[in-house]
N, C-alpha and C positions, 0 to 999 in steps of 0.2 A: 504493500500500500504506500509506506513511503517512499518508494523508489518510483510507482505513477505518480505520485504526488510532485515530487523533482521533475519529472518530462513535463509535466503539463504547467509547470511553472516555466519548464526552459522555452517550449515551444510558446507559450503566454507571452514571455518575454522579448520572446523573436518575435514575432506579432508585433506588440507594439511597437518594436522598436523600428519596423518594417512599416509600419504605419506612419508614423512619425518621419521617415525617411519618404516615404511617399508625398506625405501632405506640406515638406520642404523642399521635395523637387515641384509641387503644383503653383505653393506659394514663391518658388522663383521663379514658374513659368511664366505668373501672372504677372510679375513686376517685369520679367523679361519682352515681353510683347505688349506692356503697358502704351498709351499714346503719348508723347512726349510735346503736346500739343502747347503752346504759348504765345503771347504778341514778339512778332518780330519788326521795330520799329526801322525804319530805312535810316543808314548809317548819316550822319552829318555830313555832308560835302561830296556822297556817292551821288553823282548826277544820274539818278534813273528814274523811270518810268515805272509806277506799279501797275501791275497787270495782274488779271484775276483769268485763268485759263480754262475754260471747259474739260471736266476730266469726267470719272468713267463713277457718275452719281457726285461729284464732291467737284468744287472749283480749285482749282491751285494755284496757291498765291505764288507771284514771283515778280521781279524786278528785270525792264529791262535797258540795256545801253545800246542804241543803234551809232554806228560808227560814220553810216554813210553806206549808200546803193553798192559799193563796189567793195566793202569787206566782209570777209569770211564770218559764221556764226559761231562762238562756242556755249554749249550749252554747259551750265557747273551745275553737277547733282553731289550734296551735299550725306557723309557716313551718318550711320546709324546715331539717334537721340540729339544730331543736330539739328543745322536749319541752315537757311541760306545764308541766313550774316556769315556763315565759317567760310563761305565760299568770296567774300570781299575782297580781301586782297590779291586770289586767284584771278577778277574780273579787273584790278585794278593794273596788274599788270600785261593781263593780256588788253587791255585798253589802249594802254601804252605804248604795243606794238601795232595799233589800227585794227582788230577784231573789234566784232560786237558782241556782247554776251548776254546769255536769260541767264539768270539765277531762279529757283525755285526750293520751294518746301516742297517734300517727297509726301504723302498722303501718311496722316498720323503724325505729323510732322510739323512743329513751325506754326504758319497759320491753315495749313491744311487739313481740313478734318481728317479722321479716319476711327475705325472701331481699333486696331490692333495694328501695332508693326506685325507686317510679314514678313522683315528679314530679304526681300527682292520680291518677292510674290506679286501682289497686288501695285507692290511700287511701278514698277515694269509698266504699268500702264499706264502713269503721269511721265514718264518717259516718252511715249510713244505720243500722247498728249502733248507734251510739249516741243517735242520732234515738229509734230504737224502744222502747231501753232508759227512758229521758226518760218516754217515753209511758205503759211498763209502772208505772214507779216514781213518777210523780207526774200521776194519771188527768186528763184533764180542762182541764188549764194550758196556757195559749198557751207555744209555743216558739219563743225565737230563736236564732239561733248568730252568732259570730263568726271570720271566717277567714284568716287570713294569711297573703298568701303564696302559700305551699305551701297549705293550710289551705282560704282561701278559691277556690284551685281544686280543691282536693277534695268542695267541697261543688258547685258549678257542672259536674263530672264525673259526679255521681253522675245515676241516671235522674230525670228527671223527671214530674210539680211535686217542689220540693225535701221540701214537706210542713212546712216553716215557717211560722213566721208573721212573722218579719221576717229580713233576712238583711244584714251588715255586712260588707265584703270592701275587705281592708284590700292594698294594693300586687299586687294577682291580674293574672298575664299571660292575656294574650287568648290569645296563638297560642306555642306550644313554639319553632317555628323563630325567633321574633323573641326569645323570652328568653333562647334558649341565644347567638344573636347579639349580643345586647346584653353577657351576662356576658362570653362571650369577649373584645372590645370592648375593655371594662373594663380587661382584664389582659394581655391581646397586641396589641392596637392592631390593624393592618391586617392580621393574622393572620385575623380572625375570618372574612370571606367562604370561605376556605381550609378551615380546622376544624370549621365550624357543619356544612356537608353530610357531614361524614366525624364527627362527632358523630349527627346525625340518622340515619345509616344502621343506629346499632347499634343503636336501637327495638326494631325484626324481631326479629332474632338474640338479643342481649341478654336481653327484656322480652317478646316477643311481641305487640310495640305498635306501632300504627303512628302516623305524624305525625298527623294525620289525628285521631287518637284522644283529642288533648291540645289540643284549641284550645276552653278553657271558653266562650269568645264566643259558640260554637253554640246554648250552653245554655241563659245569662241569660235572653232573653226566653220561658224557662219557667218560670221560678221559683215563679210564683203569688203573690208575695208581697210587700211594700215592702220596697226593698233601698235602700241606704245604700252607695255608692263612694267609695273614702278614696284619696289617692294625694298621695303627696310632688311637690313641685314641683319640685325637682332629684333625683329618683328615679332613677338610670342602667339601673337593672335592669329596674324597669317604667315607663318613661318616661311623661311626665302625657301625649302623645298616644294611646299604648296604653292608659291609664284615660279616657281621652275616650268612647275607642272604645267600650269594653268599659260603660260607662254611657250612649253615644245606643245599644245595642243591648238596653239593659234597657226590658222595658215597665213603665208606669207603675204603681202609684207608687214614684219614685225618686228619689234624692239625689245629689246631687257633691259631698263637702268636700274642698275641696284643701290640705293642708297647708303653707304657703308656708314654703320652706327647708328641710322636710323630706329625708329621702335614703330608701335601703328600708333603714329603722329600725324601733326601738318608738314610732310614734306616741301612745302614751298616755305615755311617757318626754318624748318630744322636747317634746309640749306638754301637760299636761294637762288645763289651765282650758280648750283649746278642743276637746278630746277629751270630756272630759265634759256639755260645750257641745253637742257636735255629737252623741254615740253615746251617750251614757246616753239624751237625748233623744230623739234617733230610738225607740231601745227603746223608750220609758216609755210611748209616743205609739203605737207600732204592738203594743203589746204590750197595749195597756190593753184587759181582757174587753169588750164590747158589753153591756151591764147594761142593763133597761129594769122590772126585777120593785122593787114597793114592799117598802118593810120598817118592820120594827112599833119601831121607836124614831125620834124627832125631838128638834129639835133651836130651841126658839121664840128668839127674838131677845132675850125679857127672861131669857133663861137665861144670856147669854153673858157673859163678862168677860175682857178682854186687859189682863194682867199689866204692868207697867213693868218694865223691865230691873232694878232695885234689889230686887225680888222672886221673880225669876226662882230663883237658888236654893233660895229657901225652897221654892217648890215642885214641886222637882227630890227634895226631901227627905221621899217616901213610904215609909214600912214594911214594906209589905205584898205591892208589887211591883217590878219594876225599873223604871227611868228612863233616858235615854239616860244615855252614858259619856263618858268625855274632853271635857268640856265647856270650851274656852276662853274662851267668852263669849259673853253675852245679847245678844235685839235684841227691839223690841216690834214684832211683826204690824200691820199694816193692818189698815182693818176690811172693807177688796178682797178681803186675803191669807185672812179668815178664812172670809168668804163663798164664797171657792171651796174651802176645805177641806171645809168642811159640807157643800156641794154634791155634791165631792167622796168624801164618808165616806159617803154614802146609797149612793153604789154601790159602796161598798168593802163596806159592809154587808150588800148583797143578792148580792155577791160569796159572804163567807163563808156567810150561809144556803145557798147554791147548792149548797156543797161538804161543808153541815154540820157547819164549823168550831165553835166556841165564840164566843157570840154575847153581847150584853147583854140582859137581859131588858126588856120592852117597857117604853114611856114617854118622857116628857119632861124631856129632862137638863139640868142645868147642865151651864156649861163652865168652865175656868178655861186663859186659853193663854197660853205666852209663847213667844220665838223664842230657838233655840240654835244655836251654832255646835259641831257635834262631828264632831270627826274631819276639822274644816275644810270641811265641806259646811251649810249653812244650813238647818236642818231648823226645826219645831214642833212642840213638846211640847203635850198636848192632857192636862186631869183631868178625867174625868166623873163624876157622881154625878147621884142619884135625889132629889126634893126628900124630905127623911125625915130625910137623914142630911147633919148639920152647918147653916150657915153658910147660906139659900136666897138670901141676896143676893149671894153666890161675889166679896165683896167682899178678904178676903184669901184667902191658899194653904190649902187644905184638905187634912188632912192624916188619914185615919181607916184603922186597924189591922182587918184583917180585913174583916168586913161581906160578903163575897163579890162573883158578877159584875155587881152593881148599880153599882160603883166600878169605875173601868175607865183607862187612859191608852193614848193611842197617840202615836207621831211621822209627819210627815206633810211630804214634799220637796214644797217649793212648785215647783219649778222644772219636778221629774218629776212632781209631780202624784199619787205613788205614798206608799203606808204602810206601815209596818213596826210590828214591836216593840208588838203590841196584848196588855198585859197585867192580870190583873184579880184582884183583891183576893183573899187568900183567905179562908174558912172560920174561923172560932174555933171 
């Protein structure tokens, strides 16, 4: 008798204690798929536009910054429990090199409603929502996105081709069961083999999702698109194996930057001379239109003239339109650097005829160029003019009020290859 008495206390024991282990893995599932839902106020001095987007039952909030008719889109979708603010300084520098960007809250998210994070599931579809929104509001434009995270397996969830044209996937788990394994990991040590399948089981019930339904890996090699893999190298959550993985399973063309030291952080925070190095690039390069159409302005060789540093302000100091801003300091161009800007601007030119932007009227320009440093990125300021008006040997800074779009200036990122900020004289 006392010895059933003992079993039925041990098994009693295990009972509860299996109870209790149960109703700790439910009580984390619930805080785990909680909505993380809050005001997300628009940052002080971020020039953008709020936008409210048709999504799939729920509207999605997002901000956005249009560049102009003739630059490339990147969409920033923001990891898991954030929201779009995390995505600001992402948009601020891709700004910087002439993209335009939406920011968005992911559903559950920010100011986006939702019942539950799905972890990519349901997000996938404010994705594809915002994809189309992109398409409607600025016709014609290559589009990239950026995803983290959470983010970047929501975009890999969604059906495919993704419908990009470049795609950046910043610390993205391959497979649900290794991520939720890993996090547990992190914070219960040899708990995790215990908790991970008593986690997993609430999918069904929960979400009405199965494991099954969350392993973005499947996807990548559909993408259609060049994609860009970013993964910290002490990463614990998405370990640099599972970004191996998830990049030999992309098809070509494809990238690995591995961020050495990194953890699953903000990699444009952790580094961002090699962040801009790595991901503006990629953009600039997979984003840039296919241009092959001539255009009715050139650009002869005895037109040109590259500025010394000691004049660079003077011809920073036009009337009639704007010039870059925040300028810490001058550098003088190659005459490499400027040849491929020329090269360059011929299909930046046949670019905006394309889209019927505002264009210069025909002929053979002076130039006048020097190199600047604004906003801590290396750009070139560019002054053109018609031989007519002023100086035809563009021997100093030219400086003429009004005259209209015969005078013209743009800036030009040697690095991205990309131009911004094309503005032109006005009218008297």
């Amino acid at each position: 008798m006392k010895g059933r008495s003992i079993s039925k206390g041990v098994v009693l024991g295990l009972l509860v204690v299996a109870l209790v282990i149960a109703g700790s893995a439910w009580r984390l599932g619930s805080k785990l798929v909680e909505p993380a839902n809050h005001s997300v106020p628009l940052p002080v001095g971020f020039p953008a536009q709020i936008v409210s987007i048709p999504g799939a039952g729920h509207s999605i909030a997002g901000w956005w910054v249009d560049k102009g008719s003739e630059s490339p889109v990147v969409l920033l979708l923001h990891g898991v429990r954030a929201d779009r603010a995390s995505m600001v300084s992402r948009a601020q520098l891709l700004m910087r090199h002439g993209f335009s960007v939406l920011l968005i809250d992911l559903q559950g998210h920010g100011e986006t409603p939702g019942e539950a994070i799905t972890l990519g599931f349901r997000e996938s579809a404010d994705v594809v929502a915002a994809r189309d929104w992109i398409k409607r509001a600025a016709p014609g434009r290559r589009i990239g996105v950026i995803g983290c995270s959470l983010g970047g397996a929501s975009v890999l969830l969604a059906p495919p081709p993704s419908g990009f044209d470049a795609v950046v996937l910043e610390a993205v788990y391959p497979r649900i069961a290794r991520a939720v394994e890993n996090r547990i990991r992190i914070r219960l040590g040899p708990l995790a083999p215990v908790l991970t399948p008593l986690l997993l089981m609430q999918l069904q019930p929960r979400l009405h999702i199965a494991v099954s339904d969350l392993e973005p890996i499947r996807s990548i090699g559909s993408l259609d698109a060049p994609v860009l893999v970013v993964a910290g190298s002490r990463d614990e959550h998405t370990n640099l194996a599972e970004s191996r993985e998830l990049f030999e399973a992309a098809a070509e063309p494809k990238s690995l930057w591995v961020v050495e030291g990194a953890r699953h952080q903000d990699f444009l925070a952790y580094g961002p001379i090699g962040y801009e190095g790595h991901v503006v690039d990629f953009l600039a390069k997979a984003l840039k239109p296919a241009i092959t159409e001539t255009v009715s302005v050139n650009f002869p060789i005895e037109g040109r003239h590259i500025f010394p540093v000691s004049l660079g302000k003077a011809l920073l100091e036009q009337c009639s339109r704007n010039t870059p801003g925040a300028v810490s300091a001058y550098w003088e161009p190659s005459e490499t650097e400027i040849d491929n800007l020329e090269k360059e601007l011929v299909r930046y030119m046949a670019a905006r005829e394309k889209v019927g932007s505002e264009r210069p009227p025909a002929g053979a320009y002076h130039r006048q160029y020097v190199g600047v440093i604004s906003y801590g990125i290396r750009l070139i300021y560019g002054n053109f003019y018609l031989p007519g008006f002023g100086d035809p040997g563009t021997t100093r800074p030219m400086m003429i009020c009004d005259g209209g779009p015969s005078l013209w200036g743009v800036v030009f990122d040697p690095k991205t290859n990309t131009f911004s900020d094309m503005e032109f004289n006005g009218e008297a």
